[in-house]
Backbone bond lengths (Angstrom), bond angles and torsions (degrees), N, CA, C in turn:
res aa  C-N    CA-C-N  psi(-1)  N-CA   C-N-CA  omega(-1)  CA-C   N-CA-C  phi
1 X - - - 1.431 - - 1.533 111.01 -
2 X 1.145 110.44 -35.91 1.492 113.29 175.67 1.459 124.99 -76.55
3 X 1.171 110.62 -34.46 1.039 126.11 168.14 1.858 136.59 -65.14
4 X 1.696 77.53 -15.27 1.760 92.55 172.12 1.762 98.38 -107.92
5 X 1.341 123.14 -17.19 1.591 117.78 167.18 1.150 120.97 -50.33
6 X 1.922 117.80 -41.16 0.924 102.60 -158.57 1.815 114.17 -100.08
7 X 1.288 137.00 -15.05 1.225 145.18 169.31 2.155 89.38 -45.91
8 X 1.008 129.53 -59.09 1.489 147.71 -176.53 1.334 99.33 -50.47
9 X 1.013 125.95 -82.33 1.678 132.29 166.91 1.740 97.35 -44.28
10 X 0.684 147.30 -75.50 1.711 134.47 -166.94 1.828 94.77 -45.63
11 X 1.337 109.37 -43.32 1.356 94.56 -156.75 1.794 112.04 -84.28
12 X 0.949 93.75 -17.37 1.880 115.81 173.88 1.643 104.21 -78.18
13 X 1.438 137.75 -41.60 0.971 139.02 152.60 1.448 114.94 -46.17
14 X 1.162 125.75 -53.75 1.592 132.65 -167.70 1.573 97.85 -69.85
15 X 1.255 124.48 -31.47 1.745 129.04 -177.86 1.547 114.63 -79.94
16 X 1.357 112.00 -43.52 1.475 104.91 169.90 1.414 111.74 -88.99
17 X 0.789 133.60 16.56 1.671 146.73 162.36 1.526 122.81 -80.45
18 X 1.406 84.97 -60.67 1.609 103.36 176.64 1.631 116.20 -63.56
19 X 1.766 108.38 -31.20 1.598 125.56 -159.48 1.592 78.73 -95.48
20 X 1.220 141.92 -27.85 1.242 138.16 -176.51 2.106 111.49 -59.48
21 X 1.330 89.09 -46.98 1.426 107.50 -170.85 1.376 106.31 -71.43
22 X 1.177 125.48 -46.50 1.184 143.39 -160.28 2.276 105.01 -80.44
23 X 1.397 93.01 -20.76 1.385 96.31 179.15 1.778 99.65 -104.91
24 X 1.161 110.24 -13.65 1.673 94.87 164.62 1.549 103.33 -99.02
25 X 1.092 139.40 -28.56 1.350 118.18 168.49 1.412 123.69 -58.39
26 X 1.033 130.49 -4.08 1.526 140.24 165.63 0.913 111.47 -120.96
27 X 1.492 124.18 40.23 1.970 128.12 140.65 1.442 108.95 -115.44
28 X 1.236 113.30 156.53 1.508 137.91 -167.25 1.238 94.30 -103.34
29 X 1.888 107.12 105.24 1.771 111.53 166.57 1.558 110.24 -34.68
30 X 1.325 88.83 150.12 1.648 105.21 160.66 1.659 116.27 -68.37
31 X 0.967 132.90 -59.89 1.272 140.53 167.51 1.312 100.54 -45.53
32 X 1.240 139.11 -88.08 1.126 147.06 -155.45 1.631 110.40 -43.02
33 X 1.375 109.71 -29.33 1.553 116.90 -162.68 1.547 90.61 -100.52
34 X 1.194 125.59 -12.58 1.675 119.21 178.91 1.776 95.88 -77.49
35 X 1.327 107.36 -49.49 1.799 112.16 -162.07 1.373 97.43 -61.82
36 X 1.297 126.58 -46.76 1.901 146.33 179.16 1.545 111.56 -40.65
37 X 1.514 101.46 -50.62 1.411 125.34 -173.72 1.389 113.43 -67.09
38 X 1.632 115.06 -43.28 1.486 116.52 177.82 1.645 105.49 -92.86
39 X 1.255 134.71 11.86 1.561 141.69 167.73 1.292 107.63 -108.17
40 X 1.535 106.71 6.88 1.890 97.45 -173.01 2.432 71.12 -113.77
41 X 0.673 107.78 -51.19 1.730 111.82 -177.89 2.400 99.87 -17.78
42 X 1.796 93.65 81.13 1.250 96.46 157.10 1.984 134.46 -10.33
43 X 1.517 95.69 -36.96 1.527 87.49 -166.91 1.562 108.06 -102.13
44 X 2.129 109.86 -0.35 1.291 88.15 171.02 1.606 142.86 -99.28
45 X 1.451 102.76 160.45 1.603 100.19 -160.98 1.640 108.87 -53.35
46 X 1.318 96.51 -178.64 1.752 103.49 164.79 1.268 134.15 -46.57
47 X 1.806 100.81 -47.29 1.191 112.86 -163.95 1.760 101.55 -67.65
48 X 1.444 94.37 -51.54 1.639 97.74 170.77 1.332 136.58 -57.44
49 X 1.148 104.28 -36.29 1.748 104.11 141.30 1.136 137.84 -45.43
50 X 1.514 123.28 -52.80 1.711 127.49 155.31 1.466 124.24 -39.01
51 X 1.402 104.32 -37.98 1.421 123.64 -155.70 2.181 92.41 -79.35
52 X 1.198 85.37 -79.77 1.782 108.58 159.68 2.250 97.49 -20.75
53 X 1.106 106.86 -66.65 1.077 103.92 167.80 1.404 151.14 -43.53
54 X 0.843 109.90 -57.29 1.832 152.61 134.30 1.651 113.02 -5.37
55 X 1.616 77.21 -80.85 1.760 82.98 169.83 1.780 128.64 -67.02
56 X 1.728 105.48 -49.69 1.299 107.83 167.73 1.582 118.20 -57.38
57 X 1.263 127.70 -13.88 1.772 125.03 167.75 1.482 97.82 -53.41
58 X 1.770 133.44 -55.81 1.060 118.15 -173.11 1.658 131.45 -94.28
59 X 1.286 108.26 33.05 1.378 125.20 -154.01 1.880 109.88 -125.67
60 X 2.116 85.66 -6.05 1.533 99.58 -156.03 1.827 84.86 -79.82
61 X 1.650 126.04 131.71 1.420 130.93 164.41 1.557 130.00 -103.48
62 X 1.659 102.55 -41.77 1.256 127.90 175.82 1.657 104.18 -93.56
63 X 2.133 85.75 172.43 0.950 99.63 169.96 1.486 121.13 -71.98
64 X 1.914 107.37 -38.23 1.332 115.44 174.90 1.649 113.33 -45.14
65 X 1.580 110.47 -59.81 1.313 109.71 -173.61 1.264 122.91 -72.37
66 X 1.507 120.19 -2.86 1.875 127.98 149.22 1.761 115.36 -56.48
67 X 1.454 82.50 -48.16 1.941 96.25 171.11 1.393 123.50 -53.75
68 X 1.719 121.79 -36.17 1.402 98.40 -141.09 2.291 67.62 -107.89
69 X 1.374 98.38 -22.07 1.720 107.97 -161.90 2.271 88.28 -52.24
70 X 1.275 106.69 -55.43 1.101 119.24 179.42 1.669 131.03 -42.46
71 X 1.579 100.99 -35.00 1.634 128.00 158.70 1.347 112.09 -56.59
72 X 1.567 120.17 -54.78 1.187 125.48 -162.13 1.804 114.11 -73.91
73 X 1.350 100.14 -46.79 1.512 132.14 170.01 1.200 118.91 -33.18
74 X 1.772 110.30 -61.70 1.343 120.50 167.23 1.619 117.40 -75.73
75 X 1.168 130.68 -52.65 0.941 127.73 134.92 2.089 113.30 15.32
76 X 0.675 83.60 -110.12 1.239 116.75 171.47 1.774 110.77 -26.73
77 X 0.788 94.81 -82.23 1.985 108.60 156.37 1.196 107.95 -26.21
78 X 1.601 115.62 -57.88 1.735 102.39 -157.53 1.726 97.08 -74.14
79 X 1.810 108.01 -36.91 1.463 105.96 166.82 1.526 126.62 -47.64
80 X 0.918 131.67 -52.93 1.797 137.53 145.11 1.806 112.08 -11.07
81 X 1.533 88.89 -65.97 1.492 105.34 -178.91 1.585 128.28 -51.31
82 X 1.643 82.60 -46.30 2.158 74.30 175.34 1.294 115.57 -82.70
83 X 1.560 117.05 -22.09 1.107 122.61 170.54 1.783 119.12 -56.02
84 X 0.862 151.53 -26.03 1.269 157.81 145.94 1.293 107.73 -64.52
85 X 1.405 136.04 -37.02 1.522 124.58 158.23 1.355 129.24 -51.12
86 X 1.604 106.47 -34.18 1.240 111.19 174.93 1.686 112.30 -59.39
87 X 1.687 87.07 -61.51 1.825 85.78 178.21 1.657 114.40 -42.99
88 X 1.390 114.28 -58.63 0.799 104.33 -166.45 1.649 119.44 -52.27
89 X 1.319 110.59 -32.48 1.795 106.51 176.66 1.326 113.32 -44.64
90 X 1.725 104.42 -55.23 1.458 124.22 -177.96 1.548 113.92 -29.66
91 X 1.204 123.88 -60.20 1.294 150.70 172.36 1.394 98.10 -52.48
92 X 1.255 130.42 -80.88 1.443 126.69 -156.22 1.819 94.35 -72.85
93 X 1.065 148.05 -21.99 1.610 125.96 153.61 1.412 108.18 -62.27
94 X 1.119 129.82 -2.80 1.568 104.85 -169.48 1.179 89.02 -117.04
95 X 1.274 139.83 -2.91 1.758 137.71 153.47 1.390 104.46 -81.09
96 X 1.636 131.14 -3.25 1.449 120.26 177.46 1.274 101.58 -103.74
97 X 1.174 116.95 -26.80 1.465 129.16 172.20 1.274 108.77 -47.69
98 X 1.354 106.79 -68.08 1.450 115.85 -175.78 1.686 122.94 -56.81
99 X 1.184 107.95 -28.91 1.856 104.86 167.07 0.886 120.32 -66.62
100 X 1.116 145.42 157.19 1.591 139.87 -140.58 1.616 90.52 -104.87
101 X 1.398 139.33 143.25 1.460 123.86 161.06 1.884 107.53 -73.01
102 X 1.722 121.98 -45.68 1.303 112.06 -155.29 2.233 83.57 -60.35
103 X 1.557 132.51 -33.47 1.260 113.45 160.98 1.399 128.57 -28.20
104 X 1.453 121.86 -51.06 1.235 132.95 -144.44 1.627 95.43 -84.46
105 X 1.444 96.10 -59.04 1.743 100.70 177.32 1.892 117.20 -59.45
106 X 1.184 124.64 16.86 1.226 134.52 -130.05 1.228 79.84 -130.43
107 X 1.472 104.65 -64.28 1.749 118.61 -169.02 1.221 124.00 -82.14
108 X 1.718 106.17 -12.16 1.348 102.28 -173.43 1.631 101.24 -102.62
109 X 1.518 111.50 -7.70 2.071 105.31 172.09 1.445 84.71 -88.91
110 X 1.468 144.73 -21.33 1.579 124.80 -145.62 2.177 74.74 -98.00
111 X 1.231 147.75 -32.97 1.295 150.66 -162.43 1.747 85.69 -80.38
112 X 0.994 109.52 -56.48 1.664 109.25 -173.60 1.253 118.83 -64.32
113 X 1.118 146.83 3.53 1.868 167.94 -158.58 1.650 105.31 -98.30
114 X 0.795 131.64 142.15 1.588 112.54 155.87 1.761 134.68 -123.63
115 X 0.810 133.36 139.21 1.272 154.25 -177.79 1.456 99.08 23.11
116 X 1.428 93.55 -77.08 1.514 115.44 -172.10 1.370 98.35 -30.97
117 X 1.347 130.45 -67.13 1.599 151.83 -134.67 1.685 92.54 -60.90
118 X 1.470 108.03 -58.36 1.394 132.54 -168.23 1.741 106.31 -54.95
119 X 1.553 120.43 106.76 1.365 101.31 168.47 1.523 122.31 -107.89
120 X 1.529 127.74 -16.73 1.200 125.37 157.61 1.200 115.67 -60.27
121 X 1.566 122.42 174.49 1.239 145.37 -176.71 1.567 94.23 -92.48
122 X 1.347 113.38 -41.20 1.506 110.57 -159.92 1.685 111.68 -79.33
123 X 1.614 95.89 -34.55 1.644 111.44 173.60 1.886 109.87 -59.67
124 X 1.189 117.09 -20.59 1.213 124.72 -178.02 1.841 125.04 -106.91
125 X 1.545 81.49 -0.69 1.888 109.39 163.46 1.420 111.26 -80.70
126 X 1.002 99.61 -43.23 1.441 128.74 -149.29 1.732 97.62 -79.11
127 X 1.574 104.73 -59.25 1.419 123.31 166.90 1.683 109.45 -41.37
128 X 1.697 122.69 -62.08 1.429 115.59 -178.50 1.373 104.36 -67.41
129 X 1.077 144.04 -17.91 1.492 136.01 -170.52 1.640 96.33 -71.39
130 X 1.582 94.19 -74.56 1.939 92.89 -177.75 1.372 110.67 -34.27
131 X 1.464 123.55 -83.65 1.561 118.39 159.31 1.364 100.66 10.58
132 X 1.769 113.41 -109.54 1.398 117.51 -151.94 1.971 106.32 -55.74
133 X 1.604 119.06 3.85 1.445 113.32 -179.88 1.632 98.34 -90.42
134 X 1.134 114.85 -29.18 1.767 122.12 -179.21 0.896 126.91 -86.32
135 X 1.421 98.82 -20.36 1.971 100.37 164.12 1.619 111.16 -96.26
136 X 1.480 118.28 -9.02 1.510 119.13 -176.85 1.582 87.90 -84.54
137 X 1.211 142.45 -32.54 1.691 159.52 161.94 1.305 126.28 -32.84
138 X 1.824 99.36 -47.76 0.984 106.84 -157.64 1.578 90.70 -117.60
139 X 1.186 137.86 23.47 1.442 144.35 -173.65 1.655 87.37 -136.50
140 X 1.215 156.04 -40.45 1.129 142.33 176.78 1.694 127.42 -84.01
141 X 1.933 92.44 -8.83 1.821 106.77 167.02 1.774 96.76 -69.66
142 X 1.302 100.21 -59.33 1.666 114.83 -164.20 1.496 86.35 -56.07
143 X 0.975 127.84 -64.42 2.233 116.24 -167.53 1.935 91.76 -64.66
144 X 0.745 114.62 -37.89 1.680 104.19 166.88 1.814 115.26 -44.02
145 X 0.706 100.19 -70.21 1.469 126.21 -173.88 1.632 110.39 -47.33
146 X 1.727 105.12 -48.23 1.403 129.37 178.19 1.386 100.20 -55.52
147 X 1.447 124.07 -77.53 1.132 144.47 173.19 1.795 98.25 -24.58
148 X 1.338 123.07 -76.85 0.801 122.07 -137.30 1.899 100.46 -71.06
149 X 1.057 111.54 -22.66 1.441 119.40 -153.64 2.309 88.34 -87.57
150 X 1.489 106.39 -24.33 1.701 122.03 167.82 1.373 97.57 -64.48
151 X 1.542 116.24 -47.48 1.446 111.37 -166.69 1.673 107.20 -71.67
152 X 0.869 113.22 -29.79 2.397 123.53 -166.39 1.932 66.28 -79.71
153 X 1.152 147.14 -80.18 1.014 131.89 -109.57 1.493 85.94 -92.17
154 X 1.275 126.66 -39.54 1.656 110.33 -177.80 1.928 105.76 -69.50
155 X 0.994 121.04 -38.62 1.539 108.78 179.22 1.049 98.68 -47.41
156 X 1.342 124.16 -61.09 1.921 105.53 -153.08 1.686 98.72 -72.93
157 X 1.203 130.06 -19.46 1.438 126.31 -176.74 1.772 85.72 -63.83
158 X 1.509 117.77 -82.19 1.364 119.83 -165.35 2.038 108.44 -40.53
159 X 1.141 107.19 -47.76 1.394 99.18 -173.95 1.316 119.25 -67.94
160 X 1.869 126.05 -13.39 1.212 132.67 156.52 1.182 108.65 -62.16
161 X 1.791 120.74 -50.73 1.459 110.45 -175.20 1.186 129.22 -43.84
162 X 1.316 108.80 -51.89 1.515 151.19 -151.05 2.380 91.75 -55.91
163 X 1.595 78.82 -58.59 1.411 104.64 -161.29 1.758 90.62 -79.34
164 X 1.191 163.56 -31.55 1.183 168.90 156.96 1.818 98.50 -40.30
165 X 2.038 99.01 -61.94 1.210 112.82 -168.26 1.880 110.88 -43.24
166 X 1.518 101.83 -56.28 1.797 118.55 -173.11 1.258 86.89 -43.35
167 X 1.815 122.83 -87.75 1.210 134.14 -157.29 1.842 114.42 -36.05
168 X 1.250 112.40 -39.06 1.546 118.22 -170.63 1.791 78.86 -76.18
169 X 1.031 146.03 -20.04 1.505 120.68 166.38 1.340 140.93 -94.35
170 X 1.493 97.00 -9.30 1.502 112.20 171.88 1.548 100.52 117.51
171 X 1.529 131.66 -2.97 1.013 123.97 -145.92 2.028 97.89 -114.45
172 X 1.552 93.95 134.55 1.519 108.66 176.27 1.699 108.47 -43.54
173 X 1.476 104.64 135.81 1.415 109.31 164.62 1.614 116.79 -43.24
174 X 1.199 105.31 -177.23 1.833 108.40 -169.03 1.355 80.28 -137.30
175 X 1.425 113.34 116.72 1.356 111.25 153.59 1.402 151.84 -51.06
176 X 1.233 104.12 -54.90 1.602 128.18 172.65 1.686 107.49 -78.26
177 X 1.260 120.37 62.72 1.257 134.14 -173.44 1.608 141.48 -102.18
């Protein structure tokens, strides 16, 4: 009789053990959800966000808090991401700025001309240069455009996260979002 108790007891032990583990891997540390809580706080800066970050990377225990750490993370990233798009626009208008337009209109009737028309050598230098300036123009509108349509599509990804992220903590939507 005892001897058949105990295979039963090992195996009843091994079930609430296992159901033990399995119910703390799907809770959200205490710690972890305090650092989460003040990185989800609308008014803080970047740096405090990184920082907020930083620390919660080593705070991550569970599977849950791999889950929600992973939300925030990316999150976060794609925010990084447009932010350097922006600059980068910034920059590339102030290199469009800087080309002259009466140039631009210059190059694009001297590109529109044809062969025949052209009787110098230099007028027909002049012609492939504009060319290769209107297609370097017109290949950096189209990666403009590309970019930009990556950038609409990561905001609403990040601002779903963002807003997924609060809720998986208990925390009220953010309006002004």
């Amino acid at each position: 009789m005892k001897m058949r108790l105990l295979p039963v007891s090992i195996l009843l032990m091994s079930g609430v053990t296992y159901g033990g583990w399995r119910l703390y891997q799907r809770h959200l540390s205490s710690d972890l959800r305090g650092t989460l809580v003040a990185a989800a706080d609308p008014t803080a800066s970047d740096a405090e966000l990184h920082a907020y970050l930083r620390r919660a990377r080593f705070q991550v225990r569970t599977e849950r808090d791999a889950e929600i750490f992973g939300k925030i993370a990316t999150a976060v990233q794609l925010s990084d991401g447009g932010r350097e798009l922006v600059l980068l626009d910034a920059r590339r208008m102030a290199n469009f700025a800087s080309w002259d337009l009466k140039e631009s209109s210059a190059c694009r009737q001297l590109a529109g001309t044809g062969v025949k028309e052209l009787t110098s050598p230099k007028a027909l230098v002049k012609k492939k240069q504009c060319e290769k300036q209107l297609a370097a123009e017109n290949a950096e509108r189209q990666w403009e455009q590309a970019q930009k349509a990556i950038y609409q599509k990561n905001m609403v990804r990040e601002q779903a996260l963002f807003k997924d992220f609060r809720n998986e903590l208990g925390l009220p939507p953010v309006e002004n979002q």
